[in-house]
Structures are given as C-alpha cells and as structure tokens.
TITORKE-757984 format. One line per 3 residues: number of its first residue (from 1); their letters; for each residue x, y, z of N, C-alpha, C. Coordinates in Angstrom, 1 decimal, padded with zeros to 4 digits. Layout:
// residues N
NUM) A) X,Y,Z,X,Y,Z,X,Y,Z; ...
***
This chain:
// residues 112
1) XXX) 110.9,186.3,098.1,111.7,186.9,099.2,111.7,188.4,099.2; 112.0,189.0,098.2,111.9,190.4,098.0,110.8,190.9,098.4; 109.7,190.3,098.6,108.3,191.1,098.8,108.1,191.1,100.1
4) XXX) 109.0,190.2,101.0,109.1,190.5,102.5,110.2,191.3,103.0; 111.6,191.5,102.5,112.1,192.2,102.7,111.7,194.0,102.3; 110.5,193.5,101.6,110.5,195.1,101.2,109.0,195.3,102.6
7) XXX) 108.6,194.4,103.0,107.8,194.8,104.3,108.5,194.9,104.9; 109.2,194.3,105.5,110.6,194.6,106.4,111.4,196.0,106.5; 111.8,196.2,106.1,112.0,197.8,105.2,111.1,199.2,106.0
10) XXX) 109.8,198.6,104.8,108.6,199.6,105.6,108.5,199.5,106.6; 108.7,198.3,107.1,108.4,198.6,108.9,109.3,199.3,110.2; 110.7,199.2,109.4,111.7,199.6,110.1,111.7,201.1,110.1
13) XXX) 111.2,201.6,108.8,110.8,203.2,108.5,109.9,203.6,109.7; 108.5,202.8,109.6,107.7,203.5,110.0,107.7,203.2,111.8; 107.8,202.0,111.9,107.9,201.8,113.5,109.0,201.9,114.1
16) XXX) 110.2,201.8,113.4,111.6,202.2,114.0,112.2,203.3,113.5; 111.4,204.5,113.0,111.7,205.8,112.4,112.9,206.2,111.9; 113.4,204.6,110.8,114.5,204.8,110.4,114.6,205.3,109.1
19) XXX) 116.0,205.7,108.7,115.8,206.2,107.7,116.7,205.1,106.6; 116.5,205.1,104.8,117.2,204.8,104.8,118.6,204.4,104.7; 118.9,205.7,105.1,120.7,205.9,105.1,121.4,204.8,106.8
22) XXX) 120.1,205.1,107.4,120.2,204.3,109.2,120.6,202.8,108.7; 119.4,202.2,108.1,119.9,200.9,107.3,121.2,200.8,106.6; 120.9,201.5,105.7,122.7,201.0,105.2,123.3,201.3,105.3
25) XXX) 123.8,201.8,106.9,124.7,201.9,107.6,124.4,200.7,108.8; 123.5,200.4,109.1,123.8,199.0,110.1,123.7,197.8,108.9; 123.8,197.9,107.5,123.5,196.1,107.1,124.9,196.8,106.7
28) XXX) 125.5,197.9,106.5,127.1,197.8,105.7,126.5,198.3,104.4; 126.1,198.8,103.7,125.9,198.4,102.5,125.5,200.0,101.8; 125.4,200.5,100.4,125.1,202.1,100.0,123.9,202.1,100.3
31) XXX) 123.2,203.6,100.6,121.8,203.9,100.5,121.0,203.6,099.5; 121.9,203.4,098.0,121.2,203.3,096.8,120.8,201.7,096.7; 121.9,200.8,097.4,121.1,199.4,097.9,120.2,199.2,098.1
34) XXX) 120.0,199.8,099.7,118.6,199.6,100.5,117.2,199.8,099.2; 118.0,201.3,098.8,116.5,201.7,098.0,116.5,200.8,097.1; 116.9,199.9,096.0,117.2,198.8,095.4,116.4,198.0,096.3
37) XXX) 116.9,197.3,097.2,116.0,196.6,098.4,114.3,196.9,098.4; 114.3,198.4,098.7,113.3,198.7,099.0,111.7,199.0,097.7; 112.6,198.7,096.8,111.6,198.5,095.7,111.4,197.5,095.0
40) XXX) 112.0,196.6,095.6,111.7,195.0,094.7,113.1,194.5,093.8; 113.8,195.8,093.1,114.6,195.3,092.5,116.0,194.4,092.4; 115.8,194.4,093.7,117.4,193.3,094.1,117.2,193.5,095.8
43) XXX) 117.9,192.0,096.2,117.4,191.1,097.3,118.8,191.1,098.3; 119.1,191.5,099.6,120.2,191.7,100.3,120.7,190.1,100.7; 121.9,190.0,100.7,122.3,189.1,100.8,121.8,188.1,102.0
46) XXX) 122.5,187.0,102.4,122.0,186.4,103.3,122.5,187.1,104.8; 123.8,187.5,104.8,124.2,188.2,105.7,123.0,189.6,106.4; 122.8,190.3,105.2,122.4,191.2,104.9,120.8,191.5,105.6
49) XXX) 120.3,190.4,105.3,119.3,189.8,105.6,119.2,189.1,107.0; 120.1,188.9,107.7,120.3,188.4,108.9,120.2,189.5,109.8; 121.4,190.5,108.9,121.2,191.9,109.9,119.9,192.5,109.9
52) XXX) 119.3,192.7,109.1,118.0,193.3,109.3,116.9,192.7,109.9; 117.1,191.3,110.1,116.1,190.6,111.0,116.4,190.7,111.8; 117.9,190.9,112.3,117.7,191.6,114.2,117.3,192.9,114.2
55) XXX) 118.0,193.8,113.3,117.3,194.9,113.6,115.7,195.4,113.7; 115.0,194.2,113.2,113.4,194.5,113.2,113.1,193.9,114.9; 113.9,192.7,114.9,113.3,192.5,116.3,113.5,193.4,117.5
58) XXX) 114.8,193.9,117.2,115.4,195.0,118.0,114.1,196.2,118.4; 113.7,196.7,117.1,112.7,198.1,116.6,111.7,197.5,117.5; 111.2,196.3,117.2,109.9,195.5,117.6,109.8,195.9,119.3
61) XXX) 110.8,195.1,120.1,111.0,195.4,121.3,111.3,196.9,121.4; 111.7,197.6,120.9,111.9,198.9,121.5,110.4,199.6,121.5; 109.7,199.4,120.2,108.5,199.7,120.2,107.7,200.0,121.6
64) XXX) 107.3,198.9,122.4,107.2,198.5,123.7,107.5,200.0,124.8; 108.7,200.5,124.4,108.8,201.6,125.4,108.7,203.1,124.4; 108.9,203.0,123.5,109.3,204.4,123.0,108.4,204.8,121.0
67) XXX) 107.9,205.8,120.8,107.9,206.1,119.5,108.8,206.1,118.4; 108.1,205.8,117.4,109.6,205.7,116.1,110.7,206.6,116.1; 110.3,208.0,116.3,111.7,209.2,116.3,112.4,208.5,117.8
70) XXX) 111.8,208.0,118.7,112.7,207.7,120.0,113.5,206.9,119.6; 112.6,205.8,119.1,113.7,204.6,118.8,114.7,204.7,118.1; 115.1,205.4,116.8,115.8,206.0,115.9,116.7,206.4,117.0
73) XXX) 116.5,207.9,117.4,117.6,207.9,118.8,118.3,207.0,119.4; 117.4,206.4,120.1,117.8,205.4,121.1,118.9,204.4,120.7; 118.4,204.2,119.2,119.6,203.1,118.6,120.7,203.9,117.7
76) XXX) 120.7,205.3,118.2,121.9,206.1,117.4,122.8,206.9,118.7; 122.3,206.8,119.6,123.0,207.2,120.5,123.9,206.2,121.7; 124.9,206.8,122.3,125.4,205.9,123.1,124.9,205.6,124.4
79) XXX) 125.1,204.4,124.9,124.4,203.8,125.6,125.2,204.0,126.7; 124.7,204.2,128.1,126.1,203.7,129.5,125.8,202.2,129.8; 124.9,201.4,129.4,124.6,200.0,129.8,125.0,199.8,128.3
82) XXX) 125.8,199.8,127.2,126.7,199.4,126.3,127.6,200.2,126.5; 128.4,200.2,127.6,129.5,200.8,127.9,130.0,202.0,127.0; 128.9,203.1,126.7,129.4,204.4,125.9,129.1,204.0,124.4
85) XXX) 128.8,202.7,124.4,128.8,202.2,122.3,127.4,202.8,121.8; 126.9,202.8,120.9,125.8,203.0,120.0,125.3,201.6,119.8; 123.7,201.4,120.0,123.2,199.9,119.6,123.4,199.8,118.3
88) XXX) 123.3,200.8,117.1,123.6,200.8,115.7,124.7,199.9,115.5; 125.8,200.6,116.2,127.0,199.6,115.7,127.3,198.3,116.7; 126.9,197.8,117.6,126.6,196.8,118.0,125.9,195.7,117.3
91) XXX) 125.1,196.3,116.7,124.0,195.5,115.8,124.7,195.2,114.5; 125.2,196.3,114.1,126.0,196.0,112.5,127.3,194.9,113.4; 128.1,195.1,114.2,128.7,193.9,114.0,128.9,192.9,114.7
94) XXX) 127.5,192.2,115.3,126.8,191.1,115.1,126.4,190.7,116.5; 126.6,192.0,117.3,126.9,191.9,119.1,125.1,192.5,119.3; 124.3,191.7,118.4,123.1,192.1,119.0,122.4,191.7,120.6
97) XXX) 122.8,190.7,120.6,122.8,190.2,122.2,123.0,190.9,123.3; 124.2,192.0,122.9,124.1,192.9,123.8,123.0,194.2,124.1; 122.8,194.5,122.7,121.7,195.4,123.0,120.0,195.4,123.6
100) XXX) 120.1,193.9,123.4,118.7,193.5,123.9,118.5,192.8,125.3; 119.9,192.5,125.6,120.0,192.4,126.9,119.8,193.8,127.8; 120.2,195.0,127.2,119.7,196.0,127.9,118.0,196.4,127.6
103) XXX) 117.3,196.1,126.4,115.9,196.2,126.1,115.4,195.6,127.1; 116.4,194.0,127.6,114.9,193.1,128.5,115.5,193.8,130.0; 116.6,194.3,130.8,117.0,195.2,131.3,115.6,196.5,131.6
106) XXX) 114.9,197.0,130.6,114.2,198.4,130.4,112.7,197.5,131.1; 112.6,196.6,130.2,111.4,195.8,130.2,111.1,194.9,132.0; 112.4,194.7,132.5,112.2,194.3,133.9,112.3,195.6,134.9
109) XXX) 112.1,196.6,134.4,112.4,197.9,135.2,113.5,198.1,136.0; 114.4,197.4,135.6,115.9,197.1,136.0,116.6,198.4,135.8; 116.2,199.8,134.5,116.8,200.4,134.0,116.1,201.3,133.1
112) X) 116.1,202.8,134.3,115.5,203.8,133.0,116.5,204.3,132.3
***
C-alpha cells in the first residue's frame, strides 16, 4: 500500500502543484506525516487515505482545464460557485461533491 500512496503523493506534487504542507492541511495531519507518507515509512490512515483519493481525482479533473501552479490556486482560493469557501477545505471536510460539481460545471461550459 505504501508504494501507491507514495505515487499518489508524487502526483499530487507534480500535476496538482501541491506542496507538502497543501496536503497536510487537507488530510488534517503534520507536514512531517505526509513526508513520512511520502517516503515509504508509515502509511495514512484509512480516513486519511480516502481524503487523498479525492483529492487526486479532484487534481485529475482539474488537470483538464488548468496547469499545476493553477490548480494549486484554484483549490486554495475562494470560490463564488462554493459560495466564497475554498475547495481545500471543502475537500478536507468531506463536502467533495461540492467542488466537483463546480469542475463538471467548468467542463459543460456552464462556468468560467
């Protein structure tokens, strides 16, 4: 399991231009975690691990419209189609539905 979460990880770096402090602030958890996480040495919980599978799907679809530094923005800034919230903290607590309702929103040209 560790050896996918630590793909997981790299991908969120590199295609969702996050950092790791971004992560462990949306799974909840220290920076010194993630990096733990991110080297093999200990495995995020199952919760933990749920959050960051949406967060990849999230990156994945955002991909679609914007580059990694965009996307990083995009999911740190507030939204007016999340009523003023940040997707970050929508996603940390657990209201990812909402933010990908505005992604498929971008994707039907419903919304620049």
């Amino acid at each position: 399991m560790s050896g996918a979460v630590v793909r997981i990880l790299e991908h969120l770096r590199t295609d969702g231009g996050l950092q790791g402090r971004d992560i462990a602030n949306i799974a909840a958890v220290s920076p010194a975690t993630v990096s733990r996480w991110s080297s093999g040495k200990a495995t995020p919980d199952i919760e933990a691990q749920k959050t960051i599978a949406e967060l990849r799907y999230v990156v994945d679809r955002l991909a679609e419209f914007y580059s990694p530094d965009e996307t990083r923005l995009w999911l740190h800034a507030a939204h007016p189609m999340l009523k003023g919230e940040r997707a970050i903290d929508l996603i940390r607590s657990g209201r990812t539905s909402e933010v990908l309702a505005v992604i498929d929103a971008l994707d039907e040209g419903t919304f620049t």
